[in-house]
N, C-alpha and C positions, 0 to 999 in steps of 0.2 A: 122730224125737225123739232128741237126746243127751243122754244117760243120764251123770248127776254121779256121781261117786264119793268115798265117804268112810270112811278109813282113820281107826279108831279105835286109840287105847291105843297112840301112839307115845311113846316115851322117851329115844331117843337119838336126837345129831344126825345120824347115818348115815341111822337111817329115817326122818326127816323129808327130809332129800333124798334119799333114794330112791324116797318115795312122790310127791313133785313133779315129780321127773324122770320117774316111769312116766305121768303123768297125774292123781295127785289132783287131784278140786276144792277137800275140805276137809282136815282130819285133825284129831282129838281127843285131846285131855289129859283124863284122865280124875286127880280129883281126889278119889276114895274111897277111902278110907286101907288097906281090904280087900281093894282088887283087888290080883292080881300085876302090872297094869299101870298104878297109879299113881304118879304124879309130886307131888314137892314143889313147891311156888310158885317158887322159885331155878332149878328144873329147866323146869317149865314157860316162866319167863320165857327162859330159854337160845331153845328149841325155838319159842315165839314169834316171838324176835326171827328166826328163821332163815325163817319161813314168813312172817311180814307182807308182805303185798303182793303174795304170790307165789299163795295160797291162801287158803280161808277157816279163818279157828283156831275150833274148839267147846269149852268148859269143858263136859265131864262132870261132874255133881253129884249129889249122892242125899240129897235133904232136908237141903239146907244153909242153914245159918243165915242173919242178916243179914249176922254178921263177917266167914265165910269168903265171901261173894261178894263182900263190898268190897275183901279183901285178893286177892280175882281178879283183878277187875276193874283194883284199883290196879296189880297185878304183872304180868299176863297182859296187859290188856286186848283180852279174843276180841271174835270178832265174832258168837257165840252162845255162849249159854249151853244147855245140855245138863240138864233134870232127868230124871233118872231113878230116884228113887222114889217116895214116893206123897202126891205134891205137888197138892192138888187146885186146881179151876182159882180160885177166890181165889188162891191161894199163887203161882200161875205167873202173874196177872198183877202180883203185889206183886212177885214178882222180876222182871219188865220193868220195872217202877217204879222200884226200885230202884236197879240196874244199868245200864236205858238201854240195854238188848242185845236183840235180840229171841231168843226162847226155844223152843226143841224139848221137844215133851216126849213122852216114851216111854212107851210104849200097850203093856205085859206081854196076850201075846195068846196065849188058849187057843182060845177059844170064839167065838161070835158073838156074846154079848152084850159081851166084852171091846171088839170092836170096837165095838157100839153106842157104848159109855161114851166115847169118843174124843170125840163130837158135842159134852160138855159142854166141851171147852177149847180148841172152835173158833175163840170171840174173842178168844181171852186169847195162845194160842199163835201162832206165825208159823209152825213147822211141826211135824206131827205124826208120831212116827218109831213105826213099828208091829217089835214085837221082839218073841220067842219068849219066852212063861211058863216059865219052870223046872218040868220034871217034878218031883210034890210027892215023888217018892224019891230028888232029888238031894239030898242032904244037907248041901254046900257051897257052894250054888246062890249065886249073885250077883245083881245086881240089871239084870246084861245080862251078855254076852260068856262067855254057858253053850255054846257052839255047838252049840243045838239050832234049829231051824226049827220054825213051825208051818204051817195048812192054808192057804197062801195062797190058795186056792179061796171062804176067809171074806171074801177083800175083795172078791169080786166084780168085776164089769168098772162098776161106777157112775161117775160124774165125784166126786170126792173133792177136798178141800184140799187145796192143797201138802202131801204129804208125803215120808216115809225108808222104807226097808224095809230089816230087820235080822233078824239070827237063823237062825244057821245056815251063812247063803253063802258058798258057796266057786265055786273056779273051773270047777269039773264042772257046778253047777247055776245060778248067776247068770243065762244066759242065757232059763233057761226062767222063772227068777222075776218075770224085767223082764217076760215076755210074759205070764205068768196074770196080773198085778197092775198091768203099765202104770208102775210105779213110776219116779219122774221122779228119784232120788234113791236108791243102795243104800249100804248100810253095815256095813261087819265088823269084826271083831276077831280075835278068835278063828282063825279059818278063815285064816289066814294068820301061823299061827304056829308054830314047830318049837319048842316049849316054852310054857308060859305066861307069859304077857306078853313073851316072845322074838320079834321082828317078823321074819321072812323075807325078805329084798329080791326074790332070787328069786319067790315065791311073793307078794306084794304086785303085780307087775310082770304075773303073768301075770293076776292077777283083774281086774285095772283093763282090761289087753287083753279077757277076757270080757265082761266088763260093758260097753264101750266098742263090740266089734264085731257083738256077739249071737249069739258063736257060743259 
């Protein structure tokens, strides 16, 4: 199995080709006005045009409106859309309606019954990206790219949907993540960042070689 990779919360045009050159399949614009790693629509559009065709682009969202996804779409136009808050699955297939993109949607994972809850936006979603819960004592916790990890022991070895697996990964452990969980698809932020929302080319370059060789 080859293992995609998807570099989230890129913002300049150095790390978008840096993360194509090491081997990204995707990379993410994250569009939450609260992360350190969000981008303006003029910004995104840049870093689009740089990656069309070369990779896949993902709109990051967190309970966005009708406006802000059509002004996505119109400026951006990804070829997925990213929700990541708490979009239940009505909502995630009205934004495939929508926008006409097919949609990820991000599965905050403590517990087992967290992952139960996944089952409800099986039909609605194209893929489901399972990411670490914020510790309830993180105090500035965001809606992903806290780089914490959870029990990836909760997904079990089952045959599963298309999914992402997020939260936490860095280049020390990615390899053993892809083997408890199979995951056809990883995804980070954080864990490859010398600052927040700061991308590393270095350290971008060596995750992608983990993830890629399984070592």
């Amino acid at each position: 199995m080859t293992v995609e990779v998807k570099i989230c919360g890129l913002s300049t045009p150095g790390t978008v080709e840096g993360s194509i050159a090491a081997g990204a399949d995707y990379i993410g614009l994250n569009f939450y006005p609260a992360s350190p790693r969000y981008v303006s629509l003029e910004r995104a559009a840049e870093l689009s045009d740089i990656a069309r065709g070369r990779v896949k682009i993902v709109a990051l969202v967190v309970d966005a409106g009708d406006g802000q996804l059509a002004d996505i779409v119109g400026r951006v136009n990804p070829d997925f859309i990213q929700a990541h808050g708490l979009e239940t699955p009505e909502r995630i297939g009205e934004i495939g309606r929508l926008t006409g993109k097919p949609v990820i949607k991000a599965i905050r994972v403590r517990d087992v019954a967290d992952i139960a809850a996944a089952a409800a936006f099986a039909e609605v979603a194209s893929l489901i990206l399972y990411d670490a819960k914020a510790p309830e004592t993180l105090s500035d916790a965001l809606p992903g790219g806290n780089g914490h990890a959870f029990d990836w022991g909760l997904l079990g070895s089952e045959q599963r949907p298309a999914f992402m697996l997020a939260g936490g990964l860095t280049r020390e452990n990615v390899a053993q993540a892809i083997r408890v969980t199979g995951a056809p698809v990883v995804d980070l932020s954080s864990g490859v960042e010398s600052a927040p929302g700061i991308k590393d080319i270095g350290l971008i370059r060596k995750f992608i070689e983990a993830a890629k060789s399984g070592r």
